[in-house]
C-alpha positions as CSV (number, residue, x, y, z in Angstrom):
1,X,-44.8,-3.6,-26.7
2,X,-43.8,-0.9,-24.0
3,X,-40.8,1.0,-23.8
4,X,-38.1,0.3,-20.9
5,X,-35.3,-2.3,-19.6
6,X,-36.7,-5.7,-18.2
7,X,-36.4,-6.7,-14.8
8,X,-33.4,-8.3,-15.1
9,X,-31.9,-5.6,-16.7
10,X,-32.5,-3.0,-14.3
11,X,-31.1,-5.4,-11.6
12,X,-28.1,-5.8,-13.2
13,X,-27.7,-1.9,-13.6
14,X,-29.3,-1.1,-10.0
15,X,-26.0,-3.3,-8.5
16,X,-23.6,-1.9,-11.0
17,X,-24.4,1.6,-9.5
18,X,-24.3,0.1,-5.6
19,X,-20.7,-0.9,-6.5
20,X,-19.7,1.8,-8.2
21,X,-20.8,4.1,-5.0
22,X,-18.9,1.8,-3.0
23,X,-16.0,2.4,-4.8
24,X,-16.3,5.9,-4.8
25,X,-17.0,6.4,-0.9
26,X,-13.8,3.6,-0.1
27,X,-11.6,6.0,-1.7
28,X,-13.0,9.4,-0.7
29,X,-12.7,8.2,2.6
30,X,-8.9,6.9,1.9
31,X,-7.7,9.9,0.2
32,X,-9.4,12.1,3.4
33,X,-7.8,10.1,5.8
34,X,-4.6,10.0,4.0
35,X,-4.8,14.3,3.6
36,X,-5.6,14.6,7.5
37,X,-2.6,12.2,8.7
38,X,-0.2,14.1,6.2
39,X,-2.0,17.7,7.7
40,X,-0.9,16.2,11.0
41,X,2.6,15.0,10.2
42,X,3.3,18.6,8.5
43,X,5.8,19.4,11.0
44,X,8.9,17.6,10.7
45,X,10.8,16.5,14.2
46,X,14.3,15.1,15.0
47,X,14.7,11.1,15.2
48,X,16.9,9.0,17.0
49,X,19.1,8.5,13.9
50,X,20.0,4.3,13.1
51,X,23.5,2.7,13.0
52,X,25.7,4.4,10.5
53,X,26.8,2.8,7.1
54,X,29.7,2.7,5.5
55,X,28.8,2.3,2.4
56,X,27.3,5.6,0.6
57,X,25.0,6.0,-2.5
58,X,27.4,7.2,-5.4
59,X,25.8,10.4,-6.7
60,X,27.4,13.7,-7.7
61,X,25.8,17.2,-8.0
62,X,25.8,19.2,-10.6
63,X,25.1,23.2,-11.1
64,X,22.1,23.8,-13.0
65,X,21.1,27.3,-14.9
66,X,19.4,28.8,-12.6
67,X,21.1,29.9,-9.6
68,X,20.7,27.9,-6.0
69,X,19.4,24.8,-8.1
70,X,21.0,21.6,-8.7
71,X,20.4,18.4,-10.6
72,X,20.9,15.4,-8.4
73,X,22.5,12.7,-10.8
74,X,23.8,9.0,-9.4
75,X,26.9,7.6,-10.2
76,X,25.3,4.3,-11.7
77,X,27.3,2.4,-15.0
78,X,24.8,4.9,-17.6
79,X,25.5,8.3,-15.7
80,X,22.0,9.2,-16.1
81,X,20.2,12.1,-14.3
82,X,17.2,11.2,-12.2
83,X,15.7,14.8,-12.6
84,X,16.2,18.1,-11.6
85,X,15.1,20.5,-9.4
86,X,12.8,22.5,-12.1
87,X,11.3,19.4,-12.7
88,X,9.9,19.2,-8.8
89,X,11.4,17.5,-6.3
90,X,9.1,16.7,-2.6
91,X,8.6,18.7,0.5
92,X,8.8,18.8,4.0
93,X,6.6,16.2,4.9
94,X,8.5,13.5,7.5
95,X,7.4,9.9,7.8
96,X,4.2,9.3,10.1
97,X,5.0,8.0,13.4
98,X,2.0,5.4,13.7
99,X,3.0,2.5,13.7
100,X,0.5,-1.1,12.7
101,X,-0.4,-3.8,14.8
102,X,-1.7,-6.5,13.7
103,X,-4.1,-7.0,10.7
104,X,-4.0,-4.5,7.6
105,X,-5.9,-3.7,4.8
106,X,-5.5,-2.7,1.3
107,X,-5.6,-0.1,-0.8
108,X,-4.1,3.0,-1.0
109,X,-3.5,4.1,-4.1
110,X,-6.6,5.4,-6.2
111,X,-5.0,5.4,-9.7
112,X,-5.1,3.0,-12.4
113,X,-2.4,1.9,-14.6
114,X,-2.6,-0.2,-17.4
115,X,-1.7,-3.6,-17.7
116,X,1.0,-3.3,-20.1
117,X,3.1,-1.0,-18.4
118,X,2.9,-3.6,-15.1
119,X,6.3,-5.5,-15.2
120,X,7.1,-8.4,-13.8
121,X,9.4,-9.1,-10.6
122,X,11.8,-10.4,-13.0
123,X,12.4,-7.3,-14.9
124,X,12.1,-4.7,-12.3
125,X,15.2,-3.1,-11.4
126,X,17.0,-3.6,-8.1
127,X,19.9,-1.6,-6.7
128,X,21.9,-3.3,-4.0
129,X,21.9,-2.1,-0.2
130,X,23.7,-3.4,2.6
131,X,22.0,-4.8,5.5
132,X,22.1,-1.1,7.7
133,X,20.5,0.5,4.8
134,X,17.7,-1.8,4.1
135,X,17.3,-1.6,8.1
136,X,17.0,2.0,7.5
137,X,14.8,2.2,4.9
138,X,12.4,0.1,6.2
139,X,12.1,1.1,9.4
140,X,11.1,3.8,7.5
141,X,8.4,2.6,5.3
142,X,7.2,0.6,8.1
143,X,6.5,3.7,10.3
144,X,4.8,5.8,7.7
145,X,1.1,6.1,7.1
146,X,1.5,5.9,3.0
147,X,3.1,1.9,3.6
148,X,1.2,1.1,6.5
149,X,-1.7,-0.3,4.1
150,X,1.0,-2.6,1.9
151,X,1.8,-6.6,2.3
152,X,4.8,-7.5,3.1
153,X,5.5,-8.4,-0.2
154,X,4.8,-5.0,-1.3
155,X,6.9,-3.0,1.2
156,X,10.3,-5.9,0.2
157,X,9.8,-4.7,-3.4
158,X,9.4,-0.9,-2.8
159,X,13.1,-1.2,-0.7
160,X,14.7,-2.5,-3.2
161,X,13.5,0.1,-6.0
162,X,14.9,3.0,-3.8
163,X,17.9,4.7,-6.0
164,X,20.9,6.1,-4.0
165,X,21.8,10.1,-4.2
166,X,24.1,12.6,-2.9
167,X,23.7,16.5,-2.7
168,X,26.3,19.0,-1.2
169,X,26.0,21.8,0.6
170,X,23.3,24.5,-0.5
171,X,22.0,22.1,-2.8
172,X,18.2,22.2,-3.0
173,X,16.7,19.0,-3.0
174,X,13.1,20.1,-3.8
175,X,11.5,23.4,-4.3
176,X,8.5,24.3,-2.7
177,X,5.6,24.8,-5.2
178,X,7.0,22.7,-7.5
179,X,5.5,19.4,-8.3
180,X,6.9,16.2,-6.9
181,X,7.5,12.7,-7.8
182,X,9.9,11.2,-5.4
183,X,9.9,10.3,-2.1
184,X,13.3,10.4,-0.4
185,X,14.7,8.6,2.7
186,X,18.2,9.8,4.4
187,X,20.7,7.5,5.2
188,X,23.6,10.6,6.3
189,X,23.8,14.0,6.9
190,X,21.7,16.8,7.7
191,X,19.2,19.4,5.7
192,X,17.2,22.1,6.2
193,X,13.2,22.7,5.7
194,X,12.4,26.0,4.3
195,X,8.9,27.6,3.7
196,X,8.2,30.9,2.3
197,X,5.6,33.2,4.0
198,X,3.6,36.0,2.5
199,X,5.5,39.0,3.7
200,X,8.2,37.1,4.8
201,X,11.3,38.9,2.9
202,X,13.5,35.2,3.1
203,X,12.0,32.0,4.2
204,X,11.2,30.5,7.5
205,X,13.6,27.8,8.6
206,X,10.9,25.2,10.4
207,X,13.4,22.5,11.4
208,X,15.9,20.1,10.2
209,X,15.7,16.4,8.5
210,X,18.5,14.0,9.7
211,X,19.6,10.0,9.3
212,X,16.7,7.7,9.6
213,X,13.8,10.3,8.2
214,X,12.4,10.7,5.3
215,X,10.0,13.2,3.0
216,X,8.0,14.0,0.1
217,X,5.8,10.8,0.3
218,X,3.0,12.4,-0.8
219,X,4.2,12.4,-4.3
220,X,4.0,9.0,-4.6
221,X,0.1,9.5,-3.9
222,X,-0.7,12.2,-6.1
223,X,1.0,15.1,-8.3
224,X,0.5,18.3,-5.9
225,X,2.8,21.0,-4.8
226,X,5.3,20.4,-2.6
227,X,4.4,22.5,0.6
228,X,8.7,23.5,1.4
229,X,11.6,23.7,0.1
230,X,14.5,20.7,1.2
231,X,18.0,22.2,2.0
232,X,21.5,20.1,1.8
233,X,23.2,21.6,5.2
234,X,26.0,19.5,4.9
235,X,27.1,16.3,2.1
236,X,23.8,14.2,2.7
237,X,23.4,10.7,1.3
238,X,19.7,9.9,0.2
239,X,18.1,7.0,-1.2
240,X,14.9,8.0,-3.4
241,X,11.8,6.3,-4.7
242,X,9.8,7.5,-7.9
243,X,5.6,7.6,-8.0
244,X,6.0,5.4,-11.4
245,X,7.7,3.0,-9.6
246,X,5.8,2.7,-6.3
247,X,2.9,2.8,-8.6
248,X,4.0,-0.3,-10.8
249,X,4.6,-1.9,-7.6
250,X,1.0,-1.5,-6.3
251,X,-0.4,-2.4,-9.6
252,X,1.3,-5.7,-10.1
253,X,0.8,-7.1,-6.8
254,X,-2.3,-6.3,-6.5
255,X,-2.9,-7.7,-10.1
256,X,-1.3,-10.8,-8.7
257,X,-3.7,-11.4,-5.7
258,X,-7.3,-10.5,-8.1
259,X,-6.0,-13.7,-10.7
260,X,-5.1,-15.2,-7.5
261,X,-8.5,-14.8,-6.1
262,X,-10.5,-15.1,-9.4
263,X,-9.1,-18.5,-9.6
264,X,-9.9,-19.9,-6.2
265,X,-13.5,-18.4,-6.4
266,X,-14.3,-20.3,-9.9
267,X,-13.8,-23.8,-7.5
268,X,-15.9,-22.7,-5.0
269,X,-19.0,-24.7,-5.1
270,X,-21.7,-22.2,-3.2
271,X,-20.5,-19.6,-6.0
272,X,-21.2,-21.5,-9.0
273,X,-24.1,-19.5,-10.1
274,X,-22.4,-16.5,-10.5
275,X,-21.0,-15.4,-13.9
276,X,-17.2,-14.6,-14.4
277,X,-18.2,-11.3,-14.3
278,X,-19.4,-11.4,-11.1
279,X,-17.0,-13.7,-9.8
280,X,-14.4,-10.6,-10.9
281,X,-16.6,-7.9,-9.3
282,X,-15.8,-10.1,-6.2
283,X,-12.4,-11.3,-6.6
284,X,-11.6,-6.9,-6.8
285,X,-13.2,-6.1,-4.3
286,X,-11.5,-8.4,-1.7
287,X,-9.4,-6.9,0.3
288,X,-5.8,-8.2,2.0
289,X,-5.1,-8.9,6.3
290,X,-2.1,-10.3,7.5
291,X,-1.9,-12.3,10.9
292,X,1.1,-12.9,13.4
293,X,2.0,-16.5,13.9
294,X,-0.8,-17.8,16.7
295,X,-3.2,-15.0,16.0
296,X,-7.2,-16.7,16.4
297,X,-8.6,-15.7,13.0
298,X,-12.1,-17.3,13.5
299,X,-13.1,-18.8,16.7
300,X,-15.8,-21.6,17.2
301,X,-18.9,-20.4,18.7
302,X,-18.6,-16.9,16.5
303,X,-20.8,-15.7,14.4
304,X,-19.4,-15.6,11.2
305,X,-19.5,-12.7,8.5
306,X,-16.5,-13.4,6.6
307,X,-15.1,-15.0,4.1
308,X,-11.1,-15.6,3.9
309,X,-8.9,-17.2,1.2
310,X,-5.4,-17.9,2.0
311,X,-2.8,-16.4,-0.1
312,X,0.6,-17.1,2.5
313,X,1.2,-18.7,5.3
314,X,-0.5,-22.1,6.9
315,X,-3.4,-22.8,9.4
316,X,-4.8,-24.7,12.0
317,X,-8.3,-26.0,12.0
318,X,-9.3,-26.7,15.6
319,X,-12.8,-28.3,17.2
320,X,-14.2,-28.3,20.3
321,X,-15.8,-32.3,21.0
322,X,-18.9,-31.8,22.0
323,X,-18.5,-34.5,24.7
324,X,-15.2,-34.4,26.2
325,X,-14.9,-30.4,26.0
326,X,-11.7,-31.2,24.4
327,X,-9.9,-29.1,21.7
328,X,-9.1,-31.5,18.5
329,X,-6.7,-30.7,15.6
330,X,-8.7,-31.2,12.5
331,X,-6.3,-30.3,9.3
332,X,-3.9,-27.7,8.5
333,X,-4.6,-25.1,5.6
334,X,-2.3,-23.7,3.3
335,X,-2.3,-21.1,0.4
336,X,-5.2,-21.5,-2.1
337,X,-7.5,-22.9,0.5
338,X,-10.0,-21.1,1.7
339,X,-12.5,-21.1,4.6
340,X,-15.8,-19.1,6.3
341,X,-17.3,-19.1,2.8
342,X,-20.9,-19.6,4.5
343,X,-21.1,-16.7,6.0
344,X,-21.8,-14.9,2.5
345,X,-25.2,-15.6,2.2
346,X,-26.4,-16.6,5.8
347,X,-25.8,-15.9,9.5
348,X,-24.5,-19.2,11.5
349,X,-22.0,-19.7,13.9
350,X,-18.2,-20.4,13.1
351,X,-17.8,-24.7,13.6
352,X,-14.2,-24.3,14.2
353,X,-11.4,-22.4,15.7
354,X,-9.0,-21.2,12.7
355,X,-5.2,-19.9,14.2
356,X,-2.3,-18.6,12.3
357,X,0.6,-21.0,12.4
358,X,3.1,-18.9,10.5
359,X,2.9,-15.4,9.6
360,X,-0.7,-15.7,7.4
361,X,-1.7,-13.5,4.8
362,X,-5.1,-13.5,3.7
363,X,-8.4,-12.0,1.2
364,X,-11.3,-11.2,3.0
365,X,-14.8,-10.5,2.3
366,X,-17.6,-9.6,4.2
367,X,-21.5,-10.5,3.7
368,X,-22.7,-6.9,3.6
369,X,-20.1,-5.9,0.7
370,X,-21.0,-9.2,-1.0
371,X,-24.6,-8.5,-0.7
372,X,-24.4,-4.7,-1.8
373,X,-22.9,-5.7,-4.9
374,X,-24.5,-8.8,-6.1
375,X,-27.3,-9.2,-3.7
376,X,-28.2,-13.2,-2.1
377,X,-26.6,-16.2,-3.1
378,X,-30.6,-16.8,-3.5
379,X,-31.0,-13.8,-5.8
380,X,-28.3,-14.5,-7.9
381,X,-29.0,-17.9,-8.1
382,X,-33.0,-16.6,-9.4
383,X,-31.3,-13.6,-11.8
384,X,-28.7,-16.8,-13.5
385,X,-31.4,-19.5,-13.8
């Protein structure tokens, strides 16, 4: 018999290496789009600073060996240092001023971690905030580029992981060129952004970070040089997130909505010729939109090329009587239900008007990813036997 990989075979590899691609373009264009909105927020700029809080994180500073450095350490029941300056603490990168309307999408984050280091909600830690400071916080988060592609869900749990600080005066909270891992919000007080120049004898003062702004977020992304140096002008209070953390986050929830997913898509009649593998390969690559109570996600008449499950939130189903012209409730959706699962495998028009009754969160796929990956419900269905 000849040499070489049966038909079947080469199918299965030929659509293994589509998805792969995919992959590989989704987050080279993610991690490009994410450089040029950082390139553009470089530049850090004043904010109208939020309601002041009485209550302050409980940190003290202590001198470290090298001179003009300082380990930032909270006041929490263990007294344990959250890291030091020689470690690598952020840079002068402010939160993004565009702000999300409407329907998002997932993911940011391009690394993996395993699934043993993913904890539970039960067991992650969370350090209590009054209502000002989560106000602060996530306005915050909800204004910057790095958290504009997160659920709800995720942004609730990245609040509550922020850990409070303090620096004094002339304390330096990062160092340029050093590596970062935290991203830092300011709830008081002012600080300086510093960046050394070649043949610049002391370094340039670019501006000033106040209440209501934070930096250093893209340490949370990736493990790069911090691009200026972070001054304490005065006592500052600061409330500071790790990349581990933020990470964990990410991975859990995100773990969370693929079992979610996997398990819906196992029921789904039209999609049970595919193999669990395959049902996986689709179940990852969905990705998350949310939608504002009343929001139309599907209207009749449409043509349809997506497929949507429902992970929060409740729908209306709504038809158009062909005789009277008149617009008929037909049933109300809820989480685990899923709709628009036709328009994987052929082009037809929607039969019904779908509309967001509460605030709606939802997986998505569309026919061309679907088809890239595994080809035709037709195909498959030939390939599976």
């Amino acid at each position: 018999m000849g040499g070489g990989v049966s038909k079947t075979e080469y199918e299965r590899i030929r659509k293994e290496l589509i998805t792969k691609e995919q992959v590989i373009r989704t987050l080279q264009d993610r991690l490009q789009e994410t450089a040029a909105k950082a390139a553009e927020h470089s530049v850090v700029n004043a904010a109208a600073a939020p309601p002041k809080v009485s209550r302050l994180s409980h940190a003290v500073v202590t001198s470290d060996h090298k001179p003009g450095t300082y380990a930032l350490i909270p006041n929490d029941d263990k007294g344990r240092a959250m890291g030091t300056l020689d470690e690598g603490e952020g840079d002068g990168d402010r939160t993004s001023s565009s702000k999300n309307h409407g329907k998002r999408r997932v993911e940011i984050s391009a690394e993996i971690m395993s699934k043993k280091k993913i904890m539970s909600p039960e067991e992650r830690v969370v350090y209590p905030k009054n209502d000002a400071t989560k106000d602060l916080i996530m306005k915050i988060l909800q204004t910057n580029v790095l958290f504009s592609g997160q659920t709800s869900a995720e942004t609730s749990d990245c609040l509550d992981a922020f850990i409070p600080m303090r620096a004094t005066p002339g304390t330096l909270v990062i160092r340029q060129g050093d590596q970062g891992e935290h991203f830092y919000v300011v709830e008081s007080g002012q600080l300086e952004i510093l960046v050394a120049v070649a043949g610049s004898p002391t370094p340039i003062r670019y501006g000033f970070l106040g209440a209501g702004m934070g930096f250093g977020e893209l340490a949370l992304l990736c493990n790069m040089p911090r691009a200026a140096t972070i001054k304490a002008v005065t006592d500052v209070n600061l409330w500071s997130l790790e990349r581990n953390t933020f990470r964990e986050i990410l991975a859990s929830h995100k773990l969370m909505r693929l079992n979610k997913a996997l398990q819906i898509l196992q029921g789904i009649v039209i999609l049970n010729k595919l193999t669990h593998s395959e049902l996986q390969q689709v179940a990852a690559a969905m990705e998350w939109e949310e939608y504002e109570v009343n929001t139309t996600i599907i209207r009749q008449g449409e043509s349809g090329e997506h497929f949507y499950i429902i992970t929060q939130g409740e729908i209306m189903v709504t038809q158009v009587e062909a005789g009277t012209g008149k617009e008929v409730q037909i049933r109300t959706m809820r989480a685990g239900d899923h709709f628009g699962e036709m328009a994987l495998f052929k082009d037809e028009v929607r039969s019904a008007t779908c509309t967001a009754m509460s605030h709606v969160q939802c997986l998505t796929m569309g026919r061309e990813h679907f088809i890239a990956m595994l080809g035709t419900i037709q195909e498959l269905m030939d390939l599976n036997g």
